[in-house]
Each structure stands twice: as C-alpha cells, then as structure tokens.
C-alpha positions, 0 to 999 in steps of 0.5 A: 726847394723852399725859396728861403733856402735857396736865398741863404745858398745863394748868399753863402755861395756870393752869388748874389748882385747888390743893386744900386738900390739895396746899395744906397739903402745900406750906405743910409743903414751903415751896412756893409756887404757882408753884414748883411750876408750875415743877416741873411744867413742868421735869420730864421725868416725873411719879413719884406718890408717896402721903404720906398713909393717907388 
C-alpha cells in the first residue's frame, strides 16, 4: 500500500498522535487539529519540509 495512502486512512480513522513537536508548531500557525486533518486529507501529495536544526 502506497504510504500516502495509509497516512490519509490513518488521518481519517483519528488514529494518529500530534506530538509535542507538531503541537507547538500548530499553535505558531494557528492550526488546529482538525485543520490540519483536513489538510492531509485534501492534499494530493505531501512535500516535507524541515523548519527545525534540531
């Protein structure tokens, strides 16, 4: 199964855990939770993009 795939069911079935991480970076973008469900539910692809030097 195609991993994208797999991401949006997971994503459509709440199965998924928001990190400390990915929650202090939605507070910064004014995300919530489900928005960002949304997103990757919408979105034809994911691109990853690195903001921290972590």
């Amino acid at each position: 199964m195609d991993i994208f795939v797999r991401i949006k069911r997971l994503v459509v079935a709440r199965q998924v855990v928001i990190t400390e991480k990915a929650e202090t970076e939605m507070v910064v973008d004014a995300l919530t939770p489900e928005l960002v469900y949304e997103s990757i539910i919408n979105a034809p692809a994911i691109f990853k993009t690195i903001r921290s030097r972590k």
